[in-house]
C-alpha positions in Angstrom: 0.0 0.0 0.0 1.4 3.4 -1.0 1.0 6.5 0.9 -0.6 9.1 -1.1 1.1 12.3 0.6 5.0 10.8 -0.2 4.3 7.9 -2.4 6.3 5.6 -0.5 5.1 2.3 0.8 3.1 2.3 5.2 5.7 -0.3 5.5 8.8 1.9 4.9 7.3 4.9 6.8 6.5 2.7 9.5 10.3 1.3 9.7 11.3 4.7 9.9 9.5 6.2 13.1 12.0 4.3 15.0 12.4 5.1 19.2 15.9 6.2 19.2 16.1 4.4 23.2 14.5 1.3 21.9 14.6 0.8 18.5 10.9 0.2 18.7 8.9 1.3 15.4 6.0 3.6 15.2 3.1 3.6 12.3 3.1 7.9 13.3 4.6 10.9 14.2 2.7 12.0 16.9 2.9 8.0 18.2 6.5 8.1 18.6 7.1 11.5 20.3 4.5 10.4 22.9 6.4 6.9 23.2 9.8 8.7 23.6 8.4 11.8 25.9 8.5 8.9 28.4 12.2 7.7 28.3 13.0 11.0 29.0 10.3 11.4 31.8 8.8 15.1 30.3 5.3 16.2 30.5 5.1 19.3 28.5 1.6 19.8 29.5 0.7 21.4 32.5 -2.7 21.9 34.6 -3.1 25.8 35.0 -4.5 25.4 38.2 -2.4 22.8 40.6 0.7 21.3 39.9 -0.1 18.3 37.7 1.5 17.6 34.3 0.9 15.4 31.5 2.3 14.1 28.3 -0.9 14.5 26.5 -2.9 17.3 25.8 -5.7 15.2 25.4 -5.4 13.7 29.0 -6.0 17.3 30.9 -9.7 17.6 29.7 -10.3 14.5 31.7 -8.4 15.5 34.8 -9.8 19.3 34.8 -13.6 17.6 34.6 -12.4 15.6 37.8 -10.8 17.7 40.1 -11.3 21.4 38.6 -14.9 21.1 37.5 -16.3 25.0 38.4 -13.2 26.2 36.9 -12.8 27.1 32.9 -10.7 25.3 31.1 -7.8 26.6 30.0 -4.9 24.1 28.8 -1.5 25.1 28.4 2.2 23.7 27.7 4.7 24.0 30.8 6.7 26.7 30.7 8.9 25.8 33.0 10.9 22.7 34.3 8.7 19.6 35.5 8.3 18.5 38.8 11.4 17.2 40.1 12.4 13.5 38.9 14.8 11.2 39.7 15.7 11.1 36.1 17.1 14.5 36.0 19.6 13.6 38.8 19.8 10.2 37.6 19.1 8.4 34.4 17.0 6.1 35.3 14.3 6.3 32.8 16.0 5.1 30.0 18.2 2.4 31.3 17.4 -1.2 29.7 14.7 -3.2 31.3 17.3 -5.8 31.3 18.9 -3.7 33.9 15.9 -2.6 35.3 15.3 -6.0 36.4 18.9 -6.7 37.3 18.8 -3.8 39.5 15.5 -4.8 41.1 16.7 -8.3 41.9 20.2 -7.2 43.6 18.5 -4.8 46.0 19.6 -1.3 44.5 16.8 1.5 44.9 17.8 4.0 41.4 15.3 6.2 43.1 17.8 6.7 46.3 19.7 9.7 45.4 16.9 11.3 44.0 15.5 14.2 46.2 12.2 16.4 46.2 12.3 20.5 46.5 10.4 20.0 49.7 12.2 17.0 51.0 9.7 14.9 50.8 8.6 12.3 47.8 6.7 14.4 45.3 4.1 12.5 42.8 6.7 11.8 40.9 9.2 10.3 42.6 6.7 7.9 43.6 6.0 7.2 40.1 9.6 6.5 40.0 9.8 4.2 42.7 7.7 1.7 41.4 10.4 2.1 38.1 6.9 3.2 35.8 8.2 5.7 33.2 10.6 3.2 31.2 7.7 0.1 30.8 4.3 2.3 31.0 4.3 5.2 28.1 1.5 8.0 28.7 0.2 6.3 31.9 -0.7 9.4 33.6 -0.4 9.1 37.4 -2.0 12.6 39.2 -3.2 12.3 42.8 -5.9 14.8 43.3 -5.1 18.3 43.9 -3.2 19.4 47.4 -3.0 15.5 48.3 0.6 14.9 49.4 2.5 11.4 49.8 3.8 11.6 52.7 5.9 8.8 54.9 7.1 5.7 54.8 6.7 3.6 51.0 8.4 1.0 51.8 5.0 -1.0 53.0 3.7 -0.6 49.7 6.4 -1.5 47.1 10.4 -1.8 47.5 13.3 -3.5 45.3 13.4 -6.1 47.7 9.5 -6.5 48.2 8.3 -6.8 44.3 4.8 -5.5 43.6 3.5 -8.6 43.2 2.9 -9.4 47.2 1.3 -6.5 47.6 -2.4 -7.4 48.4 -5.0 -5.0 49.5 -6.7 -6.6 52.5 -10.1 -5.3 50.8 -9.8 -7.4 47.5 -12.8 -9.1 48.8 -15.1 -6.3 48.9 -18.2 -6.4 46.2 -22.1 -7.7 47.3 -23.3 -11.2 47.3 -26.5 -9.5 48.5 -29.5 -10.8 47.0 -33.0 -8.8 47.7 -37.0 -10.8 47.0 -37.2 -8.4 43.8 -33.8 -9.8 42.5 -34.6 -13.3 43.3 -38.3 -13.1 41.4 -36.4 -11.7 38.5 -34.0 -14.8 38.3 -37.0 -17.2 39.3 -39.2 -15.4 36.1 -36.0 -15.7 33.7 -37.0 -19.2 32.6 -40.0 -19.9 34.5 -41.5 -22.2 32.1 -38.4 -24.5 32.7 -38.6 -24.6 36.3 -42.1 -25.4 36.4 -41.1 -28.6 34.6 -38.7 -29.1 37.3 -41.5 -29.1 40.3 -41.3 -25.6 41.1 -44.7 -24.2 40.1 -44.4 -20.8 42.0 -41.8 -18.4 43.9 -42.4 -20.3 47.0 -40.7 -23.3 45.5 -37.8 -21.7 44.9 -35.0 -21.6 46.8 -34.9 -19.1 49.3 -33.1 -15.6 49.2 -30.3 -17.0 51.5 -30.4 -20.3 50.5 -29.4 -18.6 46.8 -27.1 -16.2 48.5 -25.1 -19.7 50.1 -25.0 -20.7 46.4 -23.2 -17.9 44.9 -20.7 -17.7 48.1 -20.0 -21.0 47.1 -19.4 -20.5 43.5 -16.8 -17.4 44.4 -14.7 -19.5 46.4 -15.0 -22.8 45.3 -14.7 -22.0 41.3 -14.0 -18.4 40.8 -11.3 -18.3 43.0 -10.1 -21.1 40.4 -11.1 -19.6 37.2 -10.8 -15.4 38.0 -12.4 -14.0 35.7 -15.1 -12.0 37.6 -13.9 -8.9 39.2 -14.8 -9.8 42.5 -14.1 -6.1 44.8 -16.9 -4.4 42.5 -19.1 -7.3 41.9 -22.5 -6.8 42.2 -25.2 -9.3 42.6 -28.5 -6.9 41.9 -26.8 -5.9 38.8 -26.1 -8.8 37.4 -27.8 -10.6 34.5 -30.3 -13.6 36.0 -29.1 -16.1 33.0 -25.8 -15.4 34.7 -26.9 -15.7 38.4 -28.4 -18.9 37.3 -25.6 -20.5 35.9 -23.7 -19.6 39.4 -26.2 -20.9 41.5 -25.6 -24.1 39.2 -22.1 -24.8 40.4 -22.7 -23.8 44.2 -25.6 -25.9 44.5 -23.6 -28.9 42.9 -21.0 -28.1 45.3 -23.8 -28.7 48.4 -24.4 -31.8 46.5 -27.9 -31.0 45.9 -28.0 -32.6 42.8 -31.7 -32.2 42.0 -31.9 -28.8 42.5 -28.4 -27.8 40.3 -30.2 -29.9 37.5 -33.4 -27.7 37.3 -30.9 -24.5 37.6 -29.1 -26.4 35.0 -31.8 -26.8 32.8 -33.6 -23.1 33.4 -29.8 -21.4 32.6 -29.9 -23.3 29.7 -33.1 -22.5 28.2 -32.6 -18.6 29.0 -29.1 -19.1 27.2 -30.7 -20.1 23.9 -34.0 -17.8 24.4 -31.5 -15.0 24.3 -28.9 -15.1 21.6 -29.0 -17.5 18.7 -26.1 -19.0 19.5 -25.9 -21.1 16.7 -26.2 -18.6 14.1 -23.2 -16.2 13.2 -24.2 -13.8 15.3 -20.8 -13.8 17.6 -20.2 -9.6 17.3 -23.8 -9.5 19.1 -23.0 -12.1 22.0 -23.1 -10.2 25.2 -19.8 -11.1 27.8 -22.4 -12.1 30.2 -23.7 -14.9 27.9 -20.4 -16.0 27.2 -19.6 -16.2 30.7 -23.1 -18.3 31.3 -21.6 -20.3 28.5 -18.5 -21.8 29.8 -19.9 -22.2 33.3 -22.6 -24.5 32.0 -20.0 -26.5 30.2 -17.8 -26.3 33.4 -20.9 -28.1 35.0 -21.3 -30.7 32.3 -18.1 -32.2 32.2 -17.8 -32.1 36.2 -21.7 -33.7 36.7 -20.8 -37.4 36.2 -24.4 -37.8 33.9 -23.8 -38.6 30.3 -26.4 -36.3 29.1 -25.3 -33.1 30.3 -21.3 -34.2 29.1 -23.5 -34.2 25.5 -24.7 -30.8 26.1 -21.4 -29.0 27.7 -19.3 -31.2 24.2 -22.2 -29.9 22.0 -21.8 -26.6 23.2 -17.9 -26.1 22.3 -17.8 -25.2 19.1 -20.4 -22.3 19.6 -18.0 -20.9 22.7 -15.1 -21.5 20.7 -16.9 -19.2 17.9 -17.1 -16.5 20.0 -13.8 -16.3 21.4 -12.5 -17.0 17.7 -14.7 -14.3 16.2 -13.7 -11.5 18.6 -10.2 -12.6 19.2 -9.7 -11.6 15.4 -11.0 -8.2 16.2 -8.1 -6.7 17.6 -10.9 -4.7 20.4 -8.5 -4.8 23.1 -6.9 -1.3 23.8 -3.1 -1.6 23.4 -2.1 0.5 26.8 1.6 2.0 25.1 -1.1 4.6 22.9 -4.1 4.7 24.8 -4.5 5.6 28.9 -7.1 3.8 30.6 -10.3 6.5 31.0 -11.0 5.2 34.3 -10.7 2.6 36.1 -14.5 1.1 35.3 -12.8 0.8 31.8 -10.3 -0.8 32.3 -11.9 -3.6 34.7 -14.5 -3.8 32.0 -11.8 -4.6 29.5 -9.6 -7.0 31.7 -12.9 -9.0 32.6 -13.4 -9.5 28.7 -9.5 -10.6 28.6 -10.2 -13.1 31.3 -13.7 -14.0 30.3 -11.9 -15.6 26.6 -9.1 -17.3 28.3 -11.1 -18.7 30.8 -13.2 -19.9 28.0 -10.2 -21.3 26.3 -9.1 -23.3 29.7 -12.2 -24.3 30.0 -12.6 -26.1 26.4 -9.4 -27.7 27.3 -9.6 -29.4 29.9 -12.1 -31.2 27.5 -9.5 -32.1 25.4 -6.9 -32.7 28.3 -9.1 -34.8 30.5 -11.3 -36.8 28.1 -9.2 -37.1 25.0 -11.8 -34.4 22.9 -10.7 -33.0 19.8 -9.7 -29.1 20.6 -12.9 -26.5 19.8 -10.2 -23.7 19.9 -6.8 -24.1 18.5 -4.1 -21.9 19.6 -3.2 -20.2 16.2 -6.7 -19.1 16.8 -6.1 -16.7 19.6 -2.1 -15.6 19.6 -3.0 -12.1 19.4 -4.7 -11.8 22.5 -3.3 -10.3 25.6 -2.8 -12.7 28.8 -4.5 -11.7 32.0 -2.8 -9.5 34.2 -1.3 -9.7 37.5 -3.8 -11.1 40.3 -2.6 -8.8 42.5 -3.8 -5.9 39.9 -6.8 -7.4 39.4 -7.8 -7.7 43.0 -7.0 -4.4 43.8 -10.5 -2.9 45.3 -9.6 0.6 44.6 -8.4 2.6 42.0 -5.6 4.1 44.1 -4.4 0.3 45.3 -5.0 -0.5 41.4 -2.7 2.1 40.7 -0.2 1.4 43.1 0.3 -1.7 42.3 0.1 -0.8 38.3 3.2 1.5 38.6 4.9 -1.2 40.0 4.7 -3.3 36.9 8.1 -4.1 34.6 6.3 -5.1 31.6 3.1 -4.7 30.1 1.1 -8.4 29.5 2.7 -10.0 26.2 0.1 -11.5 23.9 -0.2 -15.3 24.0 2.0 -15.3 20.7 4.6 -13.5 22.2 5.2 -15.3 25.5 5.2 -19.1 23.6 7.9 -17.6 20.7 9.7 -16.6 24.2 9.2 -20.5 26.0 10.6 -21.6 22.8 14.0 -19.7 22.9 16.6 -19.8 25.2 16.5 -16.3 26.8 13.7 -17.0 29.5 10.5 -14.6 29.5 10.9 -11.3 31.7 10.5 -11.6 35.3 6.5 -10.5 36.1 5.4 -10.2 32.5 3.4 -13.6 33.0 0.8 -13.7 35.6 -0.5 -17.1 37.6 -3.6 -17.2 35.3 -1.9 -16.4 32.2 0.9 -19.3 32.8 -2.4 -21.8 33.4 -3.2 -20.4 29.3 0.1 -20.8 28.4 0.7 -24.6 30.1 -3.4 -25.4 28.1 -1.2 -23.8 25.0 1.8 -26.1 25.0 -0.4 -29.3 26.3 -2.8 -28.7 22.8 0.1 -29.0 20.9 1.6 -32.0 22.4 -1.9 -34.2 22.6 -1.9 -32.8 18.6 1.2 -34.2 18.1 0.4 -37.6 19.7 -2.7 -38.1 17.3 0.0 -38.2 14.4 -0.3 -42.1 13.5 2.5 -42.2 10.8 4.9 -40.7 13.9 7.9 -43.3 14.7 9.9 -44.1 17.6 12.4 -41.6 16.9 10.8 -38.6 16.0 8.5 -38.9 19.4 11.4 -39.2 21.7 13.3 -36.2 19.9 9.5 -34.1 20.3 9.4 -35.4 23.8 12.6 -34.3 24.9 11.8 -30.7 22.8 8.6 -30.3 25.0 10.1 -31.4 28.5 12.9 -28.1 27.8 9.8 -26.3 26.7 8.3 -27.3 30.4 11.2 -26.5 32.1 11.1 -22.7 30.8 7.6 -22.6 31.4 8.1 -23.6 35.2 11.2 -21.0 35.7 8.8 -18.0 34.2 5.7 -20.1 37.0 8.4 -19.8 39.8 10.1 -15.9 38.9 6.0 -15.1 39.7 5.9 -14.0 43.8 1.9 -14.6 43.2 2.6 -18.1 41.9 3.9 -20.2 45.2 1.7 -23.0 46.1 1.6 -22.1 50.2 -1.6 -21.8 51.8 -0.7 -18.5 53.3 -0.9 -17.2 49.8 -3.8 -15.0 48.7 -3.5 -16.1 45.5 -3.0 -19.9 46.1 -6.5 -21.4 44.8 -5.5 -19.6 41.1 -1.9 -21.3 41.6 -3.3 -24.7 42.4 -4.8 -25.3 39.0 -1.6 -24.9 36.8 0.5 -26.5 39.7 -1.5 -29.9 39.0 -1.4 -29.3 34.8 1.9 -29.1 35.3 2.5 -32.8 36.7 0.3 -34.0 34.6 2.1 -33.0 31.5 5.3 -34.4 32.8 3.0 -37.5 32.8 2.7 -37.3 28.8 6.1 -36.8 28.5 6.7 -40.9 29.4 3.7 -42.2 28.5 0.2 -42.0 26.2 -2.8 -41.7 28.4 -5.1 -40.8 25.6 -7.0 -44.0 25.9 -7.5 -44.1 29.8 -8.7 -40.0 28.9 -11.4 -40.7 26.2 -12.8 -43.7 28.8 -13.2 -41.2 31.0 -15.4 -39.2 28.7 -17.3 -42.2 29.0 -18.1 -41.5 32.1 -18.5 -45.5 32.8 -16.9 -47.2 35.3 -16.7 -50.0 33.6 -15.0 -48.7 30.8 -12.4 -46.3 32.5 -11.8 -49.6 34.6 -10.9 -51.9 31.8 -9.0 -48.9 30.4 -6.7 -48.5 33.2 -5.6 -52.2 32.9 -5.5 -52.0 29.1 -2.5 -49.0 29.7 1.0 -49.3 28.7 3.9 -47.3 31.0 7.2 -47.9 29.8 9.4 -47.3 32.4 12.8 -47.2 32.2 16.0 -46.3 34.5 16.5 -43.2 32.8 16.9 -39.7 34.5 13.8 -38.3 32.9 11.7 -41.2 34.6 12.7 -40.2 37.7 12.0 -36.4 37.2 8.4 -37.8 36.0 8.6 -40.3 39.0 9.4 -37.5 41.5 6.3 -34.6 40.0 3.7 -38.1 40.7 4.7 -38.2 44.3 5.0 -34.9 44.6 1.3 -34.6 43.7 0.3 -37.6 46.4 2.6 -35.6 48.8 0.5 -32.5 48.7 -2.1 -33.9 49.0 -1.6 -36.2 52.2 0.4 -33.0 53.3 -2.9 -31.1 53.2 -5.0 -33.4 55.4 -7.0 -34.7 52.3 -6.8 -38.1 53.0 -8.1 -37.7 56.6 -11.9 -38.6 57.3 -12.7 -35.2 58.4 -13.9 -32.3 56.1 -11.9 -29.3 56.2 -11.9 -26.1 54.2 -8.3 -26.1 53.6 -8.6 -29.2 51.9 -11.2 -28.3 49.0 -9.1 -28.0 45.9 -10.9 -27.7 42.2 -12.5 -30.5 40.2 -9.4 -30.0 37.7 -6.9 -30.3 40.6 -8.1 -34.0 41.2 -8.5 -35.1 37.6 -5.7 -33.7 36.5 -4.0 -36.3 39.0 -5.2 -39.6 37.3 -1.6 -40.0 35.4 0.5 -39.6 38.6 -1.8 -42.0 40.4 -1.1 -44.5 37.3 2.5 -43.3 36.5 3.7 -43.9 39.7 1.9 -47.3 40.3 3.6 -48.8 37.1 7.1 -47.6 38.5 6.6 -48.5 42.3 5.6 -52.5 40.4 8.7 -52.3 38.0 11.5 -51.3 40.7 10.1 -53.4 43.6 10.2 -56.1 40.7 13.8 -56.1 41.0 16.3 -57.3 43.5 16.7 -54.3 46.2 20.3 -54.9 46.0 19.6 -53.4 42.3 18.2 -50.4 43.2 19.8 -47.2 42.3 20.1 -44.7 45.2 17.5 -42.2 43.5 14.9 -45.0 43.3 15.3 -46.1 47.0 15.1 -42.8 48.6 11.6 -42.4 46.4 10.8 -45.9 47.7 11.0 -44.6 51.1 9.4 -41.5 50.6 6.7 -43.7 49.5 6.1 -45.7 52.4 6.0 -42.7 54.5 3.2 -41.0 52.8 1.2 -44.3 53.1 2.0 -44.7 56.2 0.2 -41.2 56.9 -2.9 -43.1 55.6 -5.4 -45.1 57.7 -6.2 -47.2 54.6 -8.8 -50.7 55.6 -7.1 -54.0 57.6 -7.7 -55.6 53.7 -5.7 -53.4 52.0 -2.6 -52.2 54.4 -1.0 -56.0 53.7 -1.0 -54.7 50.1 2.5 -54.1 47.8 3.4 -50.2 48.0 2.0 -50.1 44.3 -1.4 -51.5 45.1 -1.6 -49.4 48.9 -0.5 -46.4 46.7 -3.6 -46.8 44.1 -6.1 -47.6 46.9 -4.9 -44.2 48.8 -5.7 -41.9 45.5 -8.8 -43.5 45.3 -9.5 -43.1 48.9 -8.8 -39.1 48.5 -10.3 -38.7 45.4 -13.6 -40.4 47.4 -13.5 -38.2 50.3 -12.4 -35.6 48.9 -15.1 -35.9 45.8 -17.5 -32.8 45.6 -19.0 -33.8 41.8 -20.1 -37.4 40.6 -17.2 -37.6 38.0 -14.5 -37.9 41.1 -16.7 -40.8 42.8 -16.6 -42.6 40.1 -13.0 -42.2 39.0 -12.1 -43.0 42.6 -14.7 -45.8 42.3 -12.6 -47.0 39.0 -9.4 -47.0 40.6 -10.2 -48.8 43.8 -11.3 -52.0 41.2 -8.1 -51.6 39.5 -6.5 -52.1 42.5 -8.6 -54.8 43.6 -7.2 -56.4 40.2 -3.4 -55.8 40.9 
């Protein structure tokens, strides 16, 4: 394409408007001297009524509406110097973000020498602090007029505390409230359904507080999972009743109140399809909160145990996967380096969207990972869209924690594209450019690809164990950019910890694939038959040989059985502590069967034969299962058979939906058979 003022190609004008800190190229002017106002930290425009600058014009109109609104406007360019920065006494806003990081890891504060006129941190120093100007071009940061930052920062954000940890003790805020004119509303959405189901009027709903328990439930034993819900301003009376009935779906199959998540089932379904035509072409008009009913009615389907409604959530794929597909190719999502947030309502409304198509992408994975389905959404699909943020950023209550925590970014959020071109080199991704939800996408991305490469029947020997050794480096990446994330540790003391817990388990399961084929013990599970996923279990072939990579597979399947004894799962009694999602457990099945077929293979030989690594995991072993008050008729069992019978024990007690009884059901006859 040519451009008609200079007759030269966009292409060549675009490789021109190059950043002369960066190299990075511009497709305008006006583009570029915004981007490179920011490595040298000046904001030429200046409020003519406090002390605020910006680096766009544009921007003041939004502040003087704010904080000067019974004043004319009157917009004008600085005339003199800026507020004192710490770049003008050091350069710190155009060092590399390779140093950047290197500086932030070692300890060293560039902001130390750097002084106010008042003694005290000014605005921007504090924008400074969290090292914002280099990584965030034309993010505006203003307090309000006459506010002052006074005292001690170091609680907030420090080189040696990364912004990550900071959690705003108020991230739980928003209303689970439910009033009797909400509750009608939801009971009238899909009335006609619900009448089927033996509720003929309002009084045979479930009550006001009995739907309140519901949704609680839903927060904290799937959302908390699957974030993409901004929970501090969530509001129940302004929600959509489709949605509210798809909630209550989960959080009464959580109470085991199977019956009554069937109606809801059935009612969210039927207002699904009475309002958007989803099996039309119609994706532009689906609203978010449609999509969002969407993938937590599949959620329910696969996780129900009853054939039926596994139909209806597998029927249901390819018309979620159209949506995500259709918009992902739409390019709607703002691209922050150009365009500041209006406000933060805006930007929460566009991070929910972000989070509302990967968690639709997850969720049609776990179809593919956990019963051998075909993928509704391929990867190549959706590189172009943005992984979620930080969970600390999106938890953030307030727009001043929001902010906080913001400035103390290093990098924006690569796209999906971007972070698995990074997995596959050698230089490891950037330290906090990958949050916990976005490395669950990215571990769904790699997983796709490797259960695609398995279905290649004309693959031999050879070109499978040079793939397999290709995707366990690939793994290994991935888990170095899992563990450089503060938000991403698996302790129960962190806030974050249910969002870490589902990539923690994908992860040992796709060591799993790396040594051995589960696909037909996954699509018997599908089958939802005990019968079947029985026979298939018996039917599998480990190989297992004396190789290192065996015992890295050997030591993630313990690892997993570890946990979970660790956490008080296999006890009789319930505890809170001890819920963990339905695709925590599932996701287990291959170290359950992994480490069976090595414990049988090793013990098969002399002991005298045993390597050093293999006893020490022999013992380890025997002292989780002696942690376990398994039945008189099983404890005289080999440490293969006791080990199988203790999964299926925690699976049992620890079941919440009818697919884990009867896996655990499954395994316990497998063992029976050993």
């Amino acid at each position: 394409m040519m451009d008609p003022l200079t007759g030269r190609g966009v292409g060549h004008r675009r490789a021109s408007l190059k950043c002369t800190y960066c190299a990075r190229s511009f497709a305008r002017t006006e583009h570029l001297t915004r981007h490179e106002r920011s490595h040298r930290n000046e904001k030429p425009f200046s409020c003519s009524y406090c002390s605020a600058t910006f680096t766009r014009k544009d921007v003041i109109k939004r502040h003087h509406l704010r904080y000067h609104p019974t004043i004319p406007e009157t917009v004008g360019a600085a005339t003199g110097p800026p507020v004192p920065t710490s770049s003008q006494s050091a350069p710190v806003a155009i060092i590399s973000p390779e140093e950047q990081v290197f500086n932030r890891s070692q300890g060293a504060n560039p902001t130390d020498t750097a002084s106010s006129n008042n003694g005290g941190p000014s605005p921007s120093l504090f924008m400074d602090n969290y090292i914002l100007d280099a990584f965030l071009s034309d993010f505006d940061f203003q307090p309000p007029p006459n506010a002052e930052y006074i005292g001690d920062f170091s609680g907030i954000v420090t080189p040696s505390r990364p912004p990550g940890q900071v959690r705003d003790p108020l991230s739980w805020r928003g209303s689970l409230e439910l009033s009797e004119q909400k509750r009608t509303q939801v009971f009238t959405e899909a009335k006609f359904v619900l009448e089927s189901a033996g509720m003929k009027s309002i009084g045979d709903f479930p009550s006001r507080l009995t739907l309140e328990r519901f949704l609680v439930t839903f927060f904290e034993c799937f959302l908390d999972y699957h974030p993409f819900l901004h929970v501090p301003t969530w509001q129940t009376e302004e929600a959509h009743p489709c949605l509210l009935l798809a909630m209550l779906v989960i959080g009464a199959g959580c109470y085991k109140e199977y019956g009554t998540a069937h109606a809801l089932y059935r009612a969210a379904r039927h207002s699904v399809t009475m309002h958007v035509e989803i099996v039309t072409s119609s994706a532009s008009e689906t609203p978010l909160w449609a999509i969002q009913s969407l993938l937590i009615l599949i959620s329910y389907g696969t996780r129900s145990g009853e054939q039926e409604l596994f139909r209806n959530a597998v029927s249901w794929t390819s018309a979620l996967a159209s949506v995500v597909r259709w918009t992902a190719a739409q390019s709607m999502h703002q691209d922050w380096e150009y365009h500041s947030p209006e406000l933060w309502e805006d930007w929460i409304r566009d991070e929910t969207v972000v989070r509302t198509k990967w968690a639709a992408f997850t969720t049609l994975n776990v179809l593919t990972v956990c019963f051998h389905v075909t993928p509704a959404l391929l990867v190549h699909e959706i590189t172009n869209l943005p992984l979620p943020c930080n969970e600390s950023e999106w938890a953030s209550p307030t727009m001043e924690s929001w902010l906080k925590v913001r400035m103390g970014r290093v990098r924006s959020c690569p796209c999906l594209g971007d972070a698995l071109a990074a997995l596959l080199c050698p230089s490891p991704l950037q330290v906090g450019t990958v949050s916990v939800f976005g490395t669950y996408v990215l571990l769904h991305a790699i997983l796709q690809k490797m259960w695609e490469f398995r279905q290649n029947m004309w693959l031999d020997s050879s070109d499978l164990a040079k793939y397999v050794q290709k995707f366990e480096v690939t793994l290994g990446r991935w888990h170095t950019c899992w563990e450089d994330n503060v938000e991403s540790s698996v302790s129960p003391r962190n806030p974050h910890s249910a969002v870490t817990a589902n990539p923690a388990a994908l992860f040992r399961l796709a060591y799993m694939w790396t040594g051995a084929d589960f696909s037909l013990v996954r699509a018997a599970i599908g089958s939802q038959d005990p019968e079947t996923i029985e026979c298939s279990f018996r039917q599998l072939v480990i190989p297992v040989s004396r190789s290192d990579l065996t015992m890295r597979i050997v030591t993630h399947a313990i690892g997993a059985l570890s946990t979970r004894v660790k956490l008080g799962m296999a006890l009789q009694e319930q505890r809170l502590s001890c819920f963990q999602s339905f695709e925590v457990h599932l996701f287990s099945v291959e170290c359950c069967l992994f480490s069976c077929a090595w414990l049988k293979d090793t013990q098969d030989r002399p002991e005298a034969q045993w390597s050093s690594e293999e006893a020490e995991r022999i013992k380890l072993v025997r002292e989780i299962l002696s942690e376990v008050d398994l039945p008189a008729s099983q404890t005289q069992k080999p440490d293969a058979v006791r080990l199988v019978y203790t999964w299926a024990l925690i699976l049992n007690r620890r079941a919440v939906w009818k697919l884990q009884k009867i896996v655990a059901g499954s395994l316990e006859r497998y063992a029976d058979s050993l």
